[in-house]
N, C-alpha and C positions, 0 to 999 in steps of 0.2 A: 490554407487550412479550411476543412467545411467542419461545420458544428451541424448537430443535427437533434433537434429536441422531443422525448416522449413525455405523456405525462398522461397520469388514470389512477383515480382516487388520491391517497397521498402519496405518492410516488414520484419522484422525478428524473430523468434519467439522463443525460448531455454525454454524446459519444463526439469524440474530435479526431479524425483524423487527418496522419504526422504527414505531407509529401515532403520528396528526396530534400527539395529546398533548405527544409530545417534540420536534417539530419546529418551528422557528421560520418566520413568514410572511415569508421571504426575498422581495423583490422581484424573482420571476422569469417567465417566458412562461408559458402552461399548459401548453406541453408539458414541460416543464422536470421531471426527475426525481428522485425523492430515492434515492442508492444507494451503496455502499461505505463501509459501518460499518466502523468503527474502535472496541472496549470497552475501556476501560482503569479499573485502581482508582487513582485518585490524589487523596490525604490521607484516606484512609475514605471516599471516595463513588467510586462507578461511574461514568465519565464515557465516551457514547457523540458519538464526532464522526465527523460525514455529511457529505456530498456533495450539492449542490444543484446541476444542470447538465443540456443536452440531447446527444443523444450527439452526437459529433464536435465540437464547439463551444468556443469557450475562455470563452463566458458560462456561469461556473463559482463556487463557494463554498463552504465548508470552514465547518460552524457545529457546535455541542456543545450536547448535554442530559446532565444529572446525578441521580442518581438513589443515594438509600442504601442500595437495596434491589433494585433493577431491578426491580421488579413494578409494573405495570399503575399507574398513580394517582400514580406516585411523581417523577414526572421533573418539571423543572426545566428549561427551554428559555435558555440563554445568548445563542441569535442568530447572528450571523458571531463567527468566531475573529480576520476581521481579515483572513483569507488567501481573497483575489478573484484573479480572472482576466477580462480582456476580450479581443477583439481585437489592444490596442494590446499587451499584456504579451506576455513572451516565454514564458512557462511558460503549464499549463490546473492551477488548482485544484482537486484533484480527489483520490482515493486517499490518504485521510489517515493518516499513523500516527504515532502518538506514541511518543518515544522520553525516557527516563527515566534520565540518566546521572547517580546520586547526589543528587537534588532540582534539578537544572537537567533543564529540559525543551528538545525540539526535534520541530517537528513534520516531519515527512519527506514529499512528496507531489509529485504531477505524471505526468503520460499527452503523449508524442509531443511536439511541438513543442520545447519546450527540455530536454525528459525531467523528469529528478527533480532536485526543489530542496529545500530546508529553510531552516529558522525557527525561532529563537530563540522561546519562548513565554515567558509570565510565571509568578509562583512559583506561581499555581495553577492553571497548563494552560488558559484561558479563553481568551486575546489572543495574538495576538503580540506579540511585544517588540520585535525588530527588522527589519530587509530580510530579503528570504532569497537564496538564493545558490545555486548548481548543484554536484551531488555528482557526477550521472553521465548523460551522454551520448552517446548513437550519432551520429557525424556523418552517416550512411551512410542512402539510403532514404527511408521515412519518419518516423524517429526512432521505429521502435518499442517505448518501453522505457513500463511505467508500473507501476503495483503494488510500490511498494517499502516492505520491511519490515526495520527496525534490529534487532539484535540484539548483545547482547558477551557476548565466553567471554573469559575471562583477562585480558588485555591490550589483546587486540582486540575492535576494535567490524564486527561483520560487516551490509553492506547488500546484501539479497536485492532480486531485481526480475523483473518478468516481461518477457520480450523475445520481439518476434515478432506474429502474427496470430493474436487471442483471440476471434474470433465471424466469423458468418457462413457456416460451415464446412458447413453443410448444402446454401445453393446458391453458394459459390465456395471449395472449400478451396485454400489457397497449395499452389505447389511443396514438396515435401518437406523438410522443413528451415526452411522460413521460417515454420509455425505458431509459435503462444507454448510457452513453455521457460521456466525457470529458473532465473536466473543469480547467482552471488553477486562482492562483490570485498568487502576489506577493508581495515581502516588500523588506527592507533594512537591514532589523533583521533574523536572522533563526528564531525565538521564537513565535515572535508578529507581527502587524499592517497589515498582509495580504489583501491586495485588490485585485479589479480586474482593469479592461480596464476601468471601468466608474469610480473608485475610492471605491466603493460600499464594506464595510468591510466582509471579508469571512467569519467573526462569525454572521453578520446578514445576510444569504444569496446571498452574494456576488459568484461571479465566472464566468469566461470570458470562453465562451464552445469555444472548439478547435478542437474539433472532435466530431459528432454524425452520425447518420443513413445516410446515402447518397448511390445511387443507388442500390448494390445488398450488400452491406454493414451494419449488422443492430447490433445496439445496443455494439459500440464498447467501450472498458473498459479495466482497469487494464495496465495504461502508464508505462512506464521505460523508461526514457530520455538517448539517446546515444551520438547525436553532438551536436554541438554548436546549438545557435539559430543563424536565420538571421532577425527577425523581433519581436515586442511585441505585440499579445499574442505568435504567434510562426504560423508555419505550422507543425502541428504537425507530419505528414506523413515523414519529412524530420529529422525528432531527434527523436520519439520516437519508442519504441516497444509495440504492445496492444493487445486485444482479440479483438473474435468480430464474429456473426456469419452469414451468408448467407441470405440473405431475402428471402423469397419464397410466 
C-alpha cells in the first residue's frame, strides 16, 4: 500500500492505494473495478474495505483486507463481507464505511437506486451479521445520494452523504445546483430516525447541505469527519476531509 498526502489551507486529503495483495479474487467481469476504500483500526489491526463493481451497475461487493501494519507484505485478504448487490436487490453495494458504536459494528453503504442502507456486522468487522435496512433516501430524480460517512458528537450520531451529480463534468456539467454537495442529517440512534435541520426524515428526502459549490470550489463530495463539531449542522471545512474539483 502507498499512501500519499495533500494538504492547502484547512484541507487534508490521504489517497491509499489497494495492490492485488490485499484484494480478494471476487467473481466479477473484467471490467469490473476495485474503488472506494474505507481504513479503519479495529481490535489492533488496520482493516481496509473495498468495492468491487463496474460503474453504473448494481453487480457490486463490499469485501476487507487487514493488515497490523499497513505496509506492503502485510495484508490479509477476508474476501466478501457478505454485503452483494445484483439486479434483483434494491440497494448497489458499494461505498463502504464502517461505523463503531462502542464494539458493535455497522456498516453504512449504497450509491442511487435505494440510496443508503446499513448492516449489522459481526464482533470482528469481517461479516455481516444481519439484513440491512435503509437510513436515507431521495424519492425524487435519480436517487442521487451515495458516499455516506457515520459519525457521533455527544449524543448524536450524525450521517454525512454526498447528493447530486459526481463526474462527467468535463463533457456534460448538471444545471446549477444539481452537481454533488454535502449533506448531513442526524438521530439519537446509529440505525434509525435520521433527520435534518428542519426535522425533515432522510428516507424522504431529508438533508441539511453543509458544503456545496462556492467560489472556484465545484461539486465537492465524499466527507470523512476529523474534529469535533462546534455548531449543528457543523462548518464543514473545520471537521471534515472531501473531494472536490476547480471551477473553470
Amino acid at each position: 500500500m502507498k499512501r500519499y498526502g495533500w494538504q492547502g489551507g484547512m484541507h487534508i486529503i490521504v489517497l491509499m492505494r489497494l495492490n492485488d495483495e490485499c484484494l480478494s479474487s471476487l467473481a466479477y467481469s473484467a471490467k469490473a473495478i476495485r474503488f472506494a476504500p474505507d481504513a479503519q483500526l479495529v481490535n489492533d489491526l488496520y482493516y481496509v474495505y473495498y468495492t468491487v463493481s463496474t460503474f453504473g451497475s448494481q453487480d457490486s461487493a463490499i469485501g476487507v483486507a487487514s493488515s497490523p501494519t499497513m505496509e506492503p507484505g502485510s495484508w490479509t485478504d477476508h474476501g466478501s463481507t457478505g454485503i452483494r448487490s445484483s439486479s434483483s436487490k434494491s440497494y448497489n453495494a458499494i461505498d463502504a464505511n464502517l461505523f463503531n458504536d462502542g464494539g458493535s459494528y455497522y456498516m453504512t453503504f449504497g450509491s442511487f437506486w435505494h440510496d443508503i442502507c446499513q448492516a449489522p456486522m459481526n464482533s470482528a468487522a469481517t461479516k455481516v451479521a444481519s439484513s440491512s435496512y435503509n437510513v436515507a433516501f431521495d424519492p425524487s430524480g435519480t436517487h442521487a445520494v451515495e458516499g455516506a460517512y457515520m459519525y457521533k458528537h455527544g449524543s448524536y450520531y450524525y450521517l454525512f452523504y454526498s447528493a447530486g451529480k459526481c463526474c462527467g463534468f468535463d463533457t456534460s456539467r448538471p444545471a446549477s445546483g444539481e452537481e454533488y454537495k454535502i449533506k448531513v442529517c442526524r438521530s439519537t440512534s446509529p440505525t434509525s430516525g435520521f433527520v435534518d435541520k428542519s426535522g425533515v426524515a432522510c428516507t424522504n428526502g431529508g438533508g441539511t447541505v453543509v458544503l456545496e459549490s462556492h467560489g472556484n470550489v465545484y461539486g465537492p463530495g465524499g466527507a470523512g469527519c476529523l474534529y469535533r463539531f462546534q455548531a449543528w449542522p457543523c462548518s464543514i471545512l473545520s471537521l471534515c476531509g472531501h473531494n472536490y474539483r476547480l471551477r473553470r
